[in-house]
C-alpha positions in Angstrom: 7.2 5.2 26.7 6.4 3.0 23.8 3.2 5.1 23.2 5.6 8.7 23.6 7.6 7.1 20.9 4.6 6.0 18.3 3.0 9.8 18.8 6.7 10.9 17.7 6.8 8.6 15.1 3.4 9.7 13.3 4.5 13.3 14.6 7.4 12.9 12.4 5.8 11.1 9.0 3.1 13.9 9.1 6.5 16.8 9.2 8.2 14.6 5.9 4.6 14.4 4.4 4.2 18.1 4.7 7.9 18.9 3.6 7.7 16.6 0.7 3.9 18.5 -0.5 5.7 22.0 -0.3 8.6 20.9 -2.4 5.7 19.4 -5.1 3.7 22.9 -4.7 5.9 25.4 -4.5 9.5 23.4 -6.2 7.5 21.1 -9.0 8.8 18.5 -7.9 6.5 15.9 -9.7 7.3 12.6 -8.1 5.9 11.4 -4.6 9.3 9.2 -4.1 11.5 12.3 -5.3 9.4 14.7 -3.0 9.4 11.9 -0.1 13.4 11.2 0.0 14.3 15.4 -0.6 11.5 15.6 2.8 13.5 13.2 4.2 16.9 14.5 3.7 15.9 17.9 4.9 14.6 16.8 8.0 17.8 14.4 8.6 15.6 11.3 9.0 17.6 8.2 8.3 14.9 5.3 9.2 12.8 4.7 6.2 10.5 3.0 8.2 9.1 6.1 8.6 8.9 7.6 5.7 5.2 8.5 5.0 3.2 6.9 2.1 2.1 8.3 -0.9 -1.9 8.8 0.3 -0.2 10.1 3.1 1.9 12.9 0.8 -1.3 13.3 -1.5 -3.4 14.4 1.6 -1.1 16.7 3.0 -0.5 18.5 -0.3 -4.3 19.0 -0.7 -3.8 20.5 2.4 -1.2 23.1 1.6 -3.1 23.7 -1.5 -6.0 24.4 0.6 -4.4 26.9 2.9 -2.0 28.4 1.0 -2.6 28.1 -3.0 -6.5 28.3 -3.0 -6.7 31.5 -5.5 -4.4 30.1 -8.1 -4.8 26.2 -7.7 -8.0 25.5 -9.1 -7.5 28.0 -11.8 -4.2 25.9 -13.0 -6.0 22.2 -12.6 -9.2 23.9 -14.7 -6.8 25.0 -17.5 -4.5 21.4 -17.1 -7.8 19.2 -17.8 -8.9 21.5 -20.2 -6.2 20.8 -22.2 -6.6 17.0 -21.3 -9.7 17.1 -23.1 -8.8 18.8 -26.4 -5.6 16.1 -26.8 -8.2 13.1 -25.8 -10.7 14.6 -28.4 -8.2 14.7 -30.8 -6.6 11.0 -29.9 -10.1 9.5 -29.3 -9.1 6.4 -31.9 -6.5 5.3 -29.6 -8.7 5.2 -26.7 -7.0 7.7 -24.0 -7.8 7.7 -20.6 -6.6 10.6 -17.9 -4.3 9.6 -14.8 -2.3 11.5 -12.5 -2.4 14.7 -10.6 -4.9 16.6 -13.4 -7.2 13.8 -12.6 -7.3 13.4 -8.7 -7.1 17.1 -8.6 -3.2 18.3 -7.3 -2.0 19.5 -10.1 -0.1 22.5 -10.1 1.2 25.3 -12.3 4.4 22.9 -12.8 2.1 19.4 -13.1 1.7 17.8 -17.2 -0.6 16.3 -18.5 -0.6 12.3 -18.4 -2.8 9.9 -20.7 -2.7 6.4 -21.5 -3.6 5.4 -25.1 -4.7 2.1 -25.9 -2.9 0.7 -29.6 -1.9 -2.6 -31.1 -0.5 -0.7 -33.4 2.4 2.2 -32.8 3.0 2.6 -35.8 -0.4 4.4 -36.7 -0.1 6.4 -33.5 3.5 8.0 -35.0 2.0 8.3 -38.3 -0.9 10.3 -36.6 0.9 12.7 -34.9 2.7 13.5 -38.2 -0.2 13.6 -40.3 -1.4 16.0 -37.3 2.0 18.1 -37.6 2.9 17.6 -34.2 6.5 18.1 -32.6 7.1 15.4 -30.3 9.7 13.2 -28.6 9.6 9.6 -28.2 10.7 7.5 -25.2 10.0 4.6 -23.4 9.0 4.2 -19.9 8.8 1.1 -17.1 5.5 0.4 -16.0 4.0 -2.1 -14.0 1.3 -4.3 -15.5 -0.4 -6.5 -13.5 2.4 -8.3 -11.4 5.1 -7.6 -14.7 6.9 -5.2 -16.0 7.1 -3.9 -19.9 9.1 -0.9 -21.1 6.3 0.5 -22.5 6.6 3.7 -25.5 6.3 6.9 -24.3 5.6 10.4 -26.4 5.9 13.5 -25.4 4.4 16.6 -26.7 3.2 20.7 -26.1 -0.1 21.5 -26.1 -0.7 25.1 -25.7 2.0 25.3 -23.8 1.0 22.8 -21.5 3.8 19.5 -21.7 1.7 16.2 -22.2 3.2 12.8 -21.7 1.2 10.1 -23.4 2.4 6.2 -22.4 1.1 3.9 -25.1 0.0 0.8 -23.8 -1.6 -2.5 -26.0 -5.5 -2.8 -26.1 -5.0 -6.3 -24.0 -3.7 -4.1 -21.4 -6.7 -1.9 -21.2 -8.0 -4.2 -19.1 -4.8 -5.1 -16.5 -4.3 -1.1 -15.5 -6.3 -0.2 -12.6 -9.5 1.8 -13.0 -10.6 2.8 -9.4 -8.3 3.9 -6.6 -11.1 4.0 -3.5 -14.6 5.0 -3.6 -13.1 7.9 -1.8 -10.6 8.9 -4.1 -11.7 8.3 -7.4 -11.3 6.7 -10.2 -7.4 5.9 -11.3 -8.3 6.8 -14.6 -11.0 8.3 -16.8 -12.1 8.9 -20.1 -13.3 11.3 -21.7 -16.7 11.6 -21.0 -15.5 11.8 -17.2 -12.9 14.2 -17.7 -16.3 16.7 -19.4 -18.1 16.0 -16.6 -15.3 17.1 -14.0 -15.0 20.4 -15.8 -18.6 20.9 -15.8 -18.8 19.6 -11.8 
């Protein structure tokens, strides 16, 4: 009985895990804990104990994006890091590194491009980006750093048409965000030189 009930259980996180990688391929939505909890509510699960991680979420959209958006996929992520490489050209003095979807390779047509730059000093990044004429917005975002959090600044910007959200950290964090997920997974962030060799791969 008890083993009936665990082969329902994984039965059902592998159904939310799907659900929750259709509604970030075909609906945008960007977030694994958004996608996870609208999953959830569709399927009218109420035990959060089973609710499927977000490896879990990340495998089963490669999935769908193997069977059912393998034309168009590739072509989007190929453009999305292209466009990561001409903004971390272009910011190479603050030190950017890619994260997110456009790096581990799910990024969609509806996906932007995330960077971390690296500056003790904020104040030369604003003046940069209006010495470069850019249009931007500024925010601020929570992250976690190590085992704190900061409200960290956030900017926003287009680049050729592609929305890029770049979270400005200070250069003594460089070394407290995480660099490697798995070996199997890659890296959790890369530079530049990484990001070329990706679109050469």
């Amino acid at each position: 009985m008890g083993k009936n009930r665990s082969r329902r259980d994984d039965n059902l996180r592998r159904h939310i895990a799907y659900l929750a990688a259709r509604l970030m391929a075909e609906e945008g939505v960007a977030d694994y804990g958004t996608a996870k909890l609208k999953a959830a509510r569709q399927a009218g699960l109420l035990d959060a104990a089973l609710l499927p991680d977000n490896r879990e979420i990340e495998s089963a959209l490669r999935e769908f994006q193997d069977l059912y958006q393998s034309d168009q996929q590739p072509l989007e992520l190929r453009r999305l890091r292209e466009v990561a490489v001409k903004v971390m050209r272009d910011f190479a003095e603050f030190r950017p590194a890619l994260v997110g979807a456009v790096l581990n390779g799910t990024a969609n047509q509806f996906s932007e491009v995330t960077l971390q730059l690296f500056t003790d000093d904020p104040k030369a990044l604003t003046l940069f980006l209006l010495n470069r004429r850019y249009r931007f917005e500024s925010d601020e975002r929570r992250v976690r750093i190590g085992d704190a959090w900061a409200d960290l600044p956030v900017v926003c910007l287009e680049v050729d048409r592609v929305p890029v959200r770049l979270t400005v950290y200070s250069r003594d964090d460089e070394r407290q965000v995480p660099r490697q997920r798995s070996e199997a997974e890659g890296p959790a962030r890369a530079r530049l030189e990484e990001v070329e060799a990706l679109l050469d791969a």
